[in-house]
N, C-alpha and C positions, 0 to 999 in steps of 0.2 A: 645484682645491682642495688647501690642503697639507693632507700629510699628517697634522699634529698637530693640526687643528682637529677638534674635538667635534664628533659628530652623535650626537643623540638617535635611534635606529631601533628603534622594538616590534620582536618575534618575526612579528605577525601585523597586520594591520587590517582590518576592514570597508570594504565599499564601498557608503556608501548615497547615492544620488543623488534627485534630483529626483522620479521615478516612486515611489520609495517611498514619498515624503512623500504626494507624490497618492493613494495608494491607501491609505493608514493614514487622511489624515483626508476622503477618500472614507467610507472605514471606522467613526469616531467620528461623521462627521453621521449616520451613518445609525441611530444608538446601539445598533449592534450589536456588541458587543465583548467576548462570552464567547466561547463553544464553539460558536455556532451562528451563519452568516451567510452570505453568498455566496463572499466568499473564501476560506473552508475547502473551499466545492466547486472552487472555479476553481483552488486552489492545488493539490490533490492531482490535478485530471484534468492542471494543469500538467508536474505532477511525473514523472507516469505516460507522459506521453508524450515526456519526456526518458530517465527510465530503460526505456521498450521494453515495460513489462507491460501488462496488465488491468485492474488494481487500485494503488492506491497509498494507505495509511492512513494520513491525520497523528498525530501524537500529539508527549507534551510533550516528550521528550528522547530522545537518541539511545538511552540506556539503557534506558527504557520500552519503545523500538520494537523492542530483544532480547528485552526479558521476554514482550511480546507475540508476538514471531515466533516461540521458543520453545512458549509456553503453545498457539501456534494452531497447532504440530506435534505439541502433545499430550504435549510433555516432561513428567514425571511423578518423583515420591521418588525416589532412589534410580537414577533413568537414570544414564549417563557421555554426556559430551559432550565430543566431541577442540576444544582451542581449542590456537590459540600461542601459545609462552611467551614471548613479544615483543607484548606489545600492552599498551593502555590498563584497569586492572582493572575495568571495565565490564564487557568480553567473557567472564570467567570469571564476576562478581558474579551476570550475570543467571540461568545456569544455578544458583546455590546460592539465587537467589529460589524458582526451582520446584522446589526440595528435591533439585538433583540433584547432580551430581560434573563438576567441570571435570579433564580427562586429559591433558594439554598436551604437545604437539607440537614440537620444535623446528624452527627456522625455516629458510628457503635463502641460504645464506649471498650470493647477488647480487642476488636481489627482496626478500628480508628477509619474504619471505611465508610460510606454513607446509609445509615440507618435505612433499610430497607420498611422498618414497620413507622415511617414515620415519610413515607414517600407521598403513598395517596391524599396526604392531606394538605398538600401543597401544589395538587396538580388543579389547573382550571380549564375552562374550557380553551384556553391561548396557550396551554402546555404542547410542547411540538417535540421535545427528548427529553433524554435521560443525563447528562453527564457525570459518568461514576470514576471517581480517581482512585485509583491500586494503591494507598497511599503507603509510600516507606516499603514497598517491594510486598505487599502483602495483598491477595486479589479479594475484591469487593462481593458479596455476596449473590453472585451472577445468576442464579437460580432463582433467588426470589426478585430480585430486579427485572430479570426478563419476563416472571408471570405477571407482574406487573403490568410492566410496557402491553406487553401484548393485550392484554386486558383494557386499556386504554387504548391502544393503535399509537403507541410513542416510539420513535427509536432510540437507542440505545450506544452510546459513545463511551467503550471504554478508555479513559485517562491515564495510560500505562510509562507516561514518560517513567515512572522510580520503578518500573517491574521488571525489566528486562529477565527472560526465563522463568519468570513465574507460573502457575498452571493453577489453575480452578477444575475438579473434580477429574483430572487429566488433560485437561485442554489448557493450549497456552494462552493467558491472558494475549488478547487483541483479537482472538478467534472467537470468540465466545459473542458478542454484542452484536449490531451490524455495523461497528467499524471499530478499531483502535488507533491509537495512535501514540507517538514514541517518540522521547527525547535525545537526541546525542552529547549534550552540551559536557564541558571536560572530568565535571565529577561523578557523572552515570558510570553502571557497571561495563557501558557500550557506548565508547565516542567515538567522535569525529571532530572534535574539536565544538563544533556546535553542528546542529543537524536534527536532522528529525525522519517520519517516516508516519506514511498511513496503510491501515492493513482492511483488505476486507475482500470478500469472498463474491460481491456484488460489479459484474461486469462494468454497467452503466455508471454504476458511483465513481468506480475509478476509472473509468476515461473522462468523466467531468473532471478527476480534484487535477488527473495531468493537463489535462485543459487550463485548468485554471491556473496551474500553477506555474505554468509557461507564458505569460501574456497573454493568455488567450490561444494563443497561434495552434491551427491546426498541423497536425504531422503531414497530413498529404497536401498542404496547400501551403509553403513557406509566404510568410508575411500576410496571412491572410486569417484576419481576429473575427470569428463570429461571435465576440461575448469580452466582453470589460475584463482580463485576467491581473493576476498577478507574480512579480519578479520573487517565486517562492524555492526557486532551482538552487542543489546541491552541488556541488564541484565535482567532476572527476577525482580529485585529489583528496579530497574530504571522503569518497566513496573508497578509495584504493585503500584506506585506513580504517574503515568498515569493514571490507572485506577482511581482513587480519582480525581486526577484535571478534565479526561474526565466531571465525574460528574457535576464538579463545575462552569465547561465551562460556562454556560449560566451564570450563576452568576455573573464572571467574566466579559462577556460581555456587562450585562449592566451597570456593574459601569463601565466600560471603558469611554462607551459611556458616562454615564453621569460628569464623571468628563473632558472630552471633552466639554460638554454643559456647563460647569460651568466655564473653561477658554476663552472660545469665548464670553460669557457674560460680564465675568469682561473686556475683555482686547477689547470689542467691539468697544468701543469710543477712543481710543489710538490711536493718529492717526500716520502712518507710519508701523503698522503690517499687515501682509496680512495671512492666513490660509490655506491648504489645505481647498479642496473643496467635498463637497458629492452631486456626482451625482443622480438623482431622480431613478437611476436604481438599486444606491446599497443602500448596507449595511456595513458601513465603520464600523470595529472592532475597530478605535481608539486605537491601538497597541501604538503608544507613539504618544503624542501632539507636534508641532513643529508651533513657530512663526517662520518668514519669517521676518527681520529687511531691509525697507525699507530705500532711503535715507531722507524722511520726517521723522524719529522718530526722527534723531540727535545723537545715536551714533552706533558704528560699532558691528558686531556682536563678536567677540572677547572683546568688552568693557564689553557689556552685559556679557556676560559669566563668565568673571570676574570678576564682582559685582555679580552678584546670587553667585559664587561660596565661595565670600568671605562672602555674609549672609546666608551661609550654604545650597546651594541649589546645589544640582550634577547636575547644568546644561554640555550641552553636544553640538558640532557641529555636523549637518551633515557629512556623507561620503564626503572625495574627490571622484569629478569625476573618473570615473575607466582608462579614457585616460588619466588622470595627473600624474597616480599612475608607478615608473619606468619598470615593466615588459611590459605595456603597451603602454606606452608614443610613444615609438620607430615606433612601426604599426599606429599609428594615427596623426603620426605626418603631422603639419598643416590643422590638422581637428579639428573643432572648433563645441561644444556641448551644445550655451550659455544658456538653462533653465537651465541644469543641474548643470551648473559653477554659475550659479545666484542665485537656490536654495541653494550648497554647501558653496557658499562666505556668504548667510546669513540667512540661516535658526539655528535656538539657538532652539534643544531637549530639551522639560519642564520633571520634575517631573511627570509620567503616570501611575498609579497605582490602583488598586482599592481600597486600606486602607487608600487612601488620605483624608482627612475630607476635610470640605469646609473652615474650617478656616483656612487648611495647600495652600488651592489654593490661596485663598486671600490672605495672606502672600507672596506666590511667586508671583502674581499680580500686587502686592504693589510697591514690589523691582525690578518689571519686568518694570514698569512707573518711579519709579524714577531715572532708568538709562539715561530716555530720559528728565527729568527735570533738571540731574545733568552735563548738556551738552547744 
């Protein structure tokens, strides 16, 4: 292909196939297509025994499935909860649902995960968890996080919406903490269009978060609320299209990974990029690929973005820092977060997908290098 021909390439795509279709209008003959049907059970026992727990709770978005994991820890006014200041404002939002305080963490500057050796010194006596986000499909340093926690009596929330399949030291990220929780929304490795899910190995937590995430209503007493819930329920139809992608999951994760292996190769010699890093303990899911624009490449990440964009590539920035963002600003202010601000000022989201071919990567490759020749 030359080099000056156009290609249209999303940031992300779906991959729904054949079995989906079967199972969704499997799904509609059967005109069960709210909140309650079979494949809401098939898709979370599905779920459960991909991520390694007991229990696994659907519910409508990833955001929900915080506020639930949260509220089934008993988070309360006025808690603090450690999150990092490099994620999606999701992960701080849910904690200020249950009236509490996000306390945020700066991140490790080679997994972009939450700095474990910078945890205790943000914990106070109002500290009530942990929230660690898997960020970019790569898992958090779960080992030292948990000696932590336990050291303090804190729980532990891993933030897995970008991990789908991922694994920390063997184990799948969600199993590891005492809860996780998981996004579906349409550019995860695992949708359902939007959706989400809580995972944890803890009886009592999870018959609260289905408690909760039902109005309240108990199972053996229809119409009968012993507790203030919430409208957080899945569709049948949404679940029938889980169950297909659970399937496909591993599928999925190895082209992830491999189209990760195909962009660190081309862009290896480049000099001024840097990558996220995989530690010898995990299993990075490669959920989306991100250069890092150095000041040796020669131009700014904003430059970049706008040359991919304009040879059709949906390049994307990083999240702002969650202290820069204004509900937040105000509690942090004069605190200073600088991996997170250094990954945010210049990390450029590539095209990440499994339908990618190799000549759509070297295409964005190409035009990925000639930002830094044309400067």
């Amino acid at each position: 292909m030359s080099a000056n021909v156009r290609k249209e390439i999303p940031l992300s795509m779906p991959v729904i196939g054949e079995r989906e279709v079967q199972y969704v209008m499997d799904c509609l003959r059967s005109t069960w297509i709210s909140s309650a049907g079979e494949y809401i059970e098939r898709f979370e026992s599905a779920f459960a025994a991909v991520a390694g727990t007991k229990h696994a709770v659907s519910c409508s978005n990833g955001t929900a499935a915080l506020h639930l994991a949260l509220l089934g820890l008993g988070v309360k006014p006025d808690d603090e909860v450690l999150v990092p200041a490099l994620s999606f404002v999701a992960t701080a939002n849910a904690v200020v649902y249950c009236g509490g305080k996000p306390v945020f963490v700066d991140v490790d500057r080679d997994i972009w995960c939450m700095d474990p050796s910078l945890i205790e010194a943000r914990i106070t006596p109002k500290t009530r968890a942990i929230i660690t986000v898997h960020l970019r499909g790569h898992p958090s340093d779960m080992e030292a996080i948990l000696s932590i926690a336990r050291r303090h009596n804190l729980f532990v929330i891993e933030d897995a919406a970008q991990a789908h399949g991922a694994q920390a030291w063997g184990r799948p990220v969600g199993s590891i903490g005492d809860i996780g929780t998981f996004s579906f929304f349409g550019n995860k490795m695992l949708t359902t269009g939007e959706g989400g899910m809580v995972t944890t190995n803890d009886d009592q937590v999870a018959h609260k978060i289905r408690l909760l995430k039902n109005q309240g209503m108990t199972r053996e007493r229809r119409y009968w609320h012993p507790v203030v819930g919430y409208n957080y329920r899945l569709t049948n139809i949404q679940a029938a299209i889980g169950v297909a992608q659970v399937e496909r999951l591993p599928v999925q994760l190895s082209r992830h990974r491999e189209v990760a292996r195909q962009y660190q190769e081309y862009l290896a010699d480049v000099p001024g990029l840097s990558f996220q890093k995989e530690r010898d303990w995990a299993k990075h899911a490669w959920w989306q690929f991100v250069a890092v624009v150095n000041d040796e490449f020669g131009a700014n990440r904003d430059t970049v973005i706008s040359a991919l964009q304009e040879s059709g590539i949906d390049a994307r920035r990083l999240y702002f820092p969650m202290h820069q963002l204004p509900p937040y600003e105000g509690q942090t202010r004069d605190q200073r977060f600088p991996v997170a601000e250094y990954l945010s000022d210049r990390g450029v989201c590539l095209p990440t997908w499994s339908g990618l071919e190799p000549e759509d990567i070297q295409y964005i490759c190409r035009k990925f290098e000639t930002c830094r020749s044309a400067h």
